[in-house]
ZADRENKE-230499 format. One record per residue (C-alpha): residue number from 0; x, y, z; residue in one letter. Coordinates in steps of 0.25 Angstrom, whole numbers, plus 5000, padded with zeros to 4 digits. Example, Ala and Ser with C-alpha at 12.3 -4.5 7.8 and 13.67 -1.06 7.14 Angstrom:
2
(0,(5049,4982,5031),"a")
(1,(5055,4996,5029),"s")
***
This chain:
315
(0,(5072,4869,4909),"x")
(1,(5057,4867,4911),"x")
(2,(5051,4852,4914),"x")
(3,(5042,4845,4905),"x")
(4,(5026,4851,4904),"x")
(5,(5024,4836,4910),"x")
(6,(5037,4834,4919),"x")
(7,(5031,4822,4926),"x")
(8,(5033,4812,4915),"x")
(9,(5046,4806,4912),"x")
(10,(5050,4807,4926),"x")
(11,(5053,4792,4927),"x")
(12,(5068,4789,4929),"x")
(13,(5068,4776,4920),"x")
(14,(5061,4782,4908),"x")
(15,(5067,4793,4899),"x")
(16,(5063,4808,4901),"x")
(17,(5050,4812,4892),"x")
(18,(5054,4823,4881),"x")
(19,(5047,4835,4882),"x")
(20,(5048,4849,4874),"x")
(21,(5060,4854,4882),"x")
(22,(5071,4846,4876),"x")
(23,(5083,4851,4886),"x")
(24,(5074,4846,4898),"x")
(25,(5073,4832,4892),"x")
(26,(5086,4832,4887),"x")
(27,(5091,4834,4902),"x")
(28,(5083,4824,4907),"x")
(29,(5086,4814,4897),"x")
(30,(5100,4815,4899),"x")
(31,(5101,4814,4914),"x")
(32,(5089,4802,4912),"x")
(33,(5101,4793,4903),"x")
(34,(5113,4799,4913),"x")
(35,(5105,4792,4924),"x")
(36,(5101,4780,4915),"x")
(37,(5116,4777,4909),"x")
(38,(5126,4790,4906),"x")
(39,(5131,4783,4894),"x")
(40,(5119,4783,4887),"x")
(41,(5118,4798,4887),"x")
(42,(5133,4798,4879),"x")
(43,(5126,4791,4869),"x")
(44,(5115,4800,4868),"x")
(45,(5123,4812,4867),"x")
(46,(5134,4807,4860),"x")
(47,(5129,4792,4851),"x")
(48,(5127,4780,4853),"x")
(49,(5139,4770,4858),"x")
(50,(5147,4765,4845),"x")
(51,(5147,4751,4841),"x")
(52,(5155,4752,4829),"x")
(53,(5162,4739,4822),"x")
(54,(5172,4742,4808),"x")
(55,(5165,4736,4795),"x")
(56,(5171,4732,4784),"x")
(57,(5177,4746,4779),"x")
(58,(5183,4749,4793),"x")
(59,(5173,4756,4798),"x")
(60,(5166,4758,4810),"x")
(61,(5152,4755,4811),"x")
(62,(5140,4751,4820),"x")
(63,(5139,4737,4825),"x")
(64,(5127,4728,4822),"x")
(65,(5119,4721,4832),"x")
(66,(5127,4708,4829),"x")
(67,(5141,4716,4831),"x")
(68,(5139,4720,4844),"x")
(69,(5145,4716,4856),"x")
(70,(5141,4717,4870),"x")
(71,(5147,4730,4872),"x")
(72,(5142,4735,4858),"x")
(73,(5129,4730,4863),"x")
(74,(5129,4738,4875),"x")
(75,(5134,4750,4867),"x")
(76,(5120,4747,4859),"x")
(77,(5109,4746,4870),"x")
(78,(5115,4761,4877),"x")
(79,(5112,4768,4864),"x")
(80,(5100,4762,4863),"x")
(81,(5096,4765,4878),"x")
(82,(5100,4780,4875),"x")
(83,(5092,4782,4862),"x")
(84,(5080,4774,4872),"x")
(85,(5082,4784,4884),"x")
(86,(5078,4795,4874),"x")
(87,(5068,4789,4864),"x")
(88,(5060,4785,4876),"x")
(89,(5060,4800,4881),"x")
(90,(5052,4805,4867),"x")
(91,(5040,4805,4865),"x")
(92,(5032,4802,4851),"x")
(93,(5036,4817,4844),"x")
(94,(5050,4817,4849),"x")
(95,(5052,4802,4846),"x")
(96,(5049,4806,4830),"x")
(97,(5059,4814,4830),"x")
(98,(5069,4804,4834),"x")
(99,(5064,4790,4831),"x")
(100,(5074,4787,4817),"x")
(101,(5086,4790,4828),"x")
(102,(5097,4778,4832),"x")
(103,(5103,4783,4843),"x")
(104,(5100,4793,4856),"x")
(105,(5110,4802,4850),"x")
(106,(5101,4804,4838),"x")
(107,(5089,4806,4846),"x")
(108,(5095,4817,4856),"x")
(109,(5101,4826,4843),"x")
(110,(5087,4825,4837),"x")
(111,(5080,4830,4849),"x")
(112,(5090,4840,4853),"x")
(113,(5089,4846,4837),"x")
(114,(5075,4846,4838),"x")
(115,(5074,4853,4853),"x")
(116,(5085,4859,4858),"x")
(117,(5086,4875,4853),"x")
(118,(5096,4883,4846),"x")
(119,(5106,4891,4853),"x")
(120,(5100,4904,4850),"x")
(121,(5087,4899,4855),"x")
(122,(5094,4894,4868),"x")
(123,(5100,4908,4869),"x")
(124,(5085,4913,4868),"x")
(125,(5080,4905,4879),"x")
(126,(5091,4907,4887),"x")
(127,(5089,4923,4888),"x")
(128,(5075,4920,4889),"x")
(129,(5076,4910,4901),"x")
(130,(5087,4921,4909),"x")
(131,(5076,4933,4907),"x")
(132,(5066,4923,4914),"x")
(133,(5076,4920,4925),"x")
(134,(5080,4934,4926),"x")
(135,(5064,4937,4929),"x")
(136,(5061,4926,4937),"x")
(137,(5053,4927,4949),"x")
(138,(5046,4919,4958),"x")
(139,(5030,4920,4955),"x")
(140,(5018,4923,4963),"x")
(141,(5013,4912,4971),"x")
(142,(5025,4904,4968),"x")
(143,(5034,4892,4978),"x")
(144,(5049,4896,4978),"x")
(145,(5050,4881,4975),"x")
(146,(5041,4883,4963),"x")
(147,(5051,4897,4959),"x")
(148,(5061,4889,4962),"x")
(149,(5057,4879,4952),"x")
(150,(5055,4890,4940),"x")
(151,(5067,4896,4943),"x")
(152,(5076,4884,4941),"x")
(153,(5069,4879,4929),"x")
(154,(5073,4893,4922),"x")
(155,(5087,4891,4928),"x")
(156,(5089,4878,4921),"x")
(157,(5084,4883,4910),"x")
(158,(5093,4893,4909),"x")
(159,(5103,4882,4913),"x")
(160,(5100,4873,4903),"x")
(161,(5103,4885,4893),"x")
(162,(5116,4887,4897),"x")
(163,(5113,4898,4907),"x")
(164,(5117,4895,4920),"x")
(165,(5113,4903,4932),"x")
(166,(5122,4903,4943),"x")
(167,(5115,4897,4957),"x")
(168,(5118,4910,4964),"x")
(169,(5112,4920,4955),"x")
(170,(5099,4910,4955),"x")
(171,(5099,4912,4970),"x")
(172,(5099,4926,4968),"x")
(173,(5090,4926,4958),"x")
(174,(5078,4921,4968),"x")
(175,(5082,4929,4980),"x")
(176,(5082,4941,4974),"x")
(177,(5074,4943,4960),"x")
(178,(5065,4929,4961),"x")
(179,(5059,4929,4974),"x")
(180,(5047,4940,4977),"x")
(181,(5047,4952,4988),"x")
(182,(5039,4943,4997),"x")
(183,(5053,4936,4998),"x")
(184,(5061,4947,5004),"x")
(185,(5063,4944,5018),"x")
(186,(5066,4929,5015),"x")
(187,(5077,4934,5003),"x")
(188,(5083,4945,5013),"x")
(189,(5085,4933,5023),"x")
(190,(5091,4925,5014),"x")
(191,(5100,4936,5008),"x")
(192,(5105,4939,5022),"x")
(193,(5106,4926,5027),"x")
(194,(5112,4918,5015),"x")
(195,(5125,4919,5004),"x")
(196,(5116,4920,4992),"x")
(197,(5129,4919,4984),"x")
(198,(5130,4904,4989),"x")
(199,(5118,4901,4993),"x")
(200,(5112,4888,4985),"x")
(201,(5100,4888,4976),"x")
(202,(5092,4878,4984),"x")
(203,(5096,4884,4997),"x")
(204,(5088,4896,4993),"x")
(205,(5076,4890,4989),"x")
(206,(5075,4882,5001),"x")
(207,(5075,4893,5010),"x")
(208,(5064,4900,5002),"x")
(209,(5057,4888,5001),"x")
(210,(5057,4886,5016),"x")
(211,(5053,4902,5017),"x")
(212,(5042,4900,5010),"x")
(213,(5036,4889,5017),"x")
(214,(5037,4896,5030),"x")
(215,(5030,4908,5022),"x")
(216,(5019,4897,5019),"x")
(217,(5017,4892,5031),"x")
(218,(5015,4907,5038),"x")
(219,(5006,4911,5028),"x")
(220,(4998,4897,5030),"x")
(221,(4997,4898,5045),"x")
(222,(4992,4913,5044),"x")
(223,(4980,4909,5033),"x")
(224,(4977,4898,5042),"x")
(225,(4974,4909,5052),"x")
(226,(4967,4920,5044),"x")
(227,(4958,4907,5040),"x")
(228,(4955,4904,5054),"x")
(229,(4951,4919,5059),"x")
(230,(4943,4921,5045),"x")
(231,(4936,4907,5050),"x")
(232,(4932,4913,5063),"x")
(233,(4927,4925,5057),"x")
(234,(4916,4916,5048),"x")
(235,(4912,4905,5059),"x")
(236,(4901,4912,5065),"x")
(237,(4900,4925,5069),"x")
(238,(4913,4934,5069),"x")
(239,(4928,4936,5077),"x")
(240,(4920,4949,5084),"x")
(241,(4907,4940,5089),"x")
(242,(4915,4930,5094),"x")
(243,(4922,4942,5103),"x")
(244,(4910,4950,5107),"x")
(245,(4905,4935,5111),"x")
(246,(4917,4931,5119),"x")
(247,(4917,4947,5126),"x")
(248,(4900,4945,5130),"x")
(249,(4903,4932,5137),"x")
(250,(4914,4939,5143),"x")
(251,(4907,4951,5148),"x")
(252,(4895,4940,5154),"x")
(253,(4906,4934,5161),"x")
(254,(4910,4948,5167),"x")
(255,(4895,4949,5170),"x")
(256,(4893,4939,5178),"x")
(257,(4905,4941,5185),"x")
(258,(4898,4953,5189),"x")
(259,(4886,4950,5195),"x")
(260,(4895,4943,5208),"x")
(261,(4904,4951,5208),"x")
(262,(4895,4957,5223),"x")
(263,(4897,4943,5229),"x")
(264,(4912,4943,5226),"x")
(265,(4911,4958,5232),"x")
(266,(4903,4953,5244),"x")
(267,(4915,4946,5247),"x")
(268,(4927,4955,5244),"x")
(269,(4920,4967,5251),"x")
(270,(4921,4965,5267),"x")
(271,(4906,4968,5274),"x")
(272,(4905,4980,5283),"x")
(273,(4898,4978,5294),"x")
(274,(4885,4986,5295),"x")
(275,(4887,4992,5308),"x")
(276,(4899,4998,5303),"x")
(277,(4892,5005,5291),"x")
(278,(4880,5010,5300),"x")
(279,(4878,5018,5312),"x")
(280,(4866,5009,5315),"x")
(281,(4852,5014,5320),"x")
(282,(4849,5031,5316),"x")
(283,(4838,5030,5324),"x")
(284,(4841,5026,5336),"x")
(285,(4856,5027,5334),"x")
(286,(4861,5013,5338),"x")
(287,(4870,5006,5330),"x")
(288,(4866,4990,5333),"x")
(289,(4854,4992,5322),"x")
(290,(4849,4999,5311),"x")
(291,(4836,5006,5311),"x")
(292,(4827,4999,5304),"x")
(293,(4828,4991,5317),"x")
(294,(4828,5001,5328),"x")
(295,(4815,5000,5338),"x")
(296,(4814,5014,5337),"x")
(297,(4812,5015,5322),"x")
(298,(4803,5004,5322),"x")
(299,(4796,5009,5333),"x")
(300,(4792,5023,5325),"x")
(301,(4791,5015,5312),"x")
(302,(4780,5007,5319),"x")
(303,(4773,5020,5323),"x")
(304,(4774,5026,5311),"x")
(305,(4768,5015,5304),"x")
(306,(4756,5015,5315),"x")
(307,(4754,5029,5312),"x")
(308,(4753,5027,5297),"x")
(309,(4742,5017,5298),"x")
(310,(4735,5026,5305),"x")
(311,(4735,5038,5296),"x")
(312,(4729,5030,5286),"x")
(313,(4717,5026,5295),"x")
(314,(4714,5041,5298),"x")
***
């Protein structure tokens, strides 16, 4: 049974429920409306008004006069008038016309049920027609299991209100295995295995898809917010690859650097050899306490040598 086109008027508990085209949703309304307000009220709008009869003069009964009335009478007077307010105050101007030359609730509610309420053949109709849509229901692209949810229990009491009741453990099958999507395989396999689907509740279902789908939400958000934050790096000056070959230069200067002392640090790991013991000292004159570029006799020929250089330039 579908809600009003404008379901946020008449929500108020101390006013009367607003007609609207679907009679058998107002009429439910209405009813549990003048339960909660006095149950006795809605006898009388079912079934007449409270009798306030007095015998005339012919012996029979008839209906008391203002004057006749007693407390009780009075009382009987002012709940029949509160029924028949209760449902003129829920009409608007073009349903009001239809009743407004009726006396009692009674009257009111017959002439409203003639006008809007269908036949049996056409509740028949409807009825096949609402099975073949339950039958074919599935939940939609891009829709909430909370929002398939709320479709599916709208046909459901549809079909209810029709006289067509569907058992709570077909609908339970229904969703896990022809209303829910392939995306939902895992998560209906799980549940399958895990669960009595023969006794497992309505609402207990939903719940857990509903939870499922949450944590489904909160993956996909955290992985966005990822792919958002690498797309970001990639457009704030120059690319991922730059900023690598930037980080490997200064890297390789480093290494550079490094280098360039590396002789002092081996100046101090290698151990000094003395250089007596890598010579054999002076080839000239064979001794080992010099070398010889400081041996008398060399220095004494190179000296000579030179003397006589000088001297074949001035012949």
């Amino acid at each position: 049974m579908s809600a009003p086109p404008e379901n946020w008027k008449g929500q108020s508990t101390a006013r009367s429920p607003l007609f609207n085209d679907n009679y058998s949703w107002w009429k439910n309304r209405m009813r549990d409306h003048i339960i909660g307000e006095d149950y006795e009220l809605w006898d009388i709008v079912t079934d007449g008004p409270l009798a306030t009869l007095k015998k005339n003069a012919e012996r029979v009964y008839v209906p008391k006069t203002r004057a006749d009335c007693t407390v009780e009478g009075l009382r009987k007077w002012e709940k029949n008038a509160k029924a028949k307010k209760w449902l003129v105050c829920g009409l608007g101007p073009h349903e009001y016309s239809r009743i407004q030359s009726c006396t009692i609730a009674k009257e009111i509610l017959d002439i409203l049920h003639v006008t809007h309420e269908v036949t049996p053949q056409v509740k028949w109709s409807r009825r096949t027609l609402l099975y073949s849509q339950y039958e074919n229901f599935t939940m939609k692209e891009g829709e909430t299991i909370q929002e398939t949810y709320t479709s599916f229990t709208t046909l459901t009491n549809e079909l209810k209100s029709l006289k067509r009741i569907i058992p709570e453990e077909d609908r339970v099958e229904k969703i896990l295995t022809r209303v829910l999507p392939i995306t939902w395989e895992r998560k209906i396999t799980v549940i399958q295995e895990s669960k009595n689907i023969a006794t497992l509740p309505l609402d207990e279902l939903i719940g857990n898809l509903t939870a499922y789908e949450l944590r489904r939400q909160t993956i996909k958000i955290d992985v966005l917010k990822k792919e958002r934050s690498l797309a970001l790096r990639i457009t704030e000056g120059s690319n991922l690859e730059d900023d690598e070959m930037t980080m490997i230069t200064k890297d390789f200067k480093k290494y550079i650097r490094r280098g360039k002392g590396s002789s002092k640090c081996e100046s101090y790991s290698k151990p000094k050899v003395p250089e007596k013991q890598t010579n054999e000292g002076c080839y000239k004159c064979g001794k080992i306490d010099h070398y010889i570029k400081n041996s008398p006799p060399w220095e004494i020929e190179w000296k000579k040598e030179r003397v006589e250089r000088k001297n074949r330039k001035k012949g």
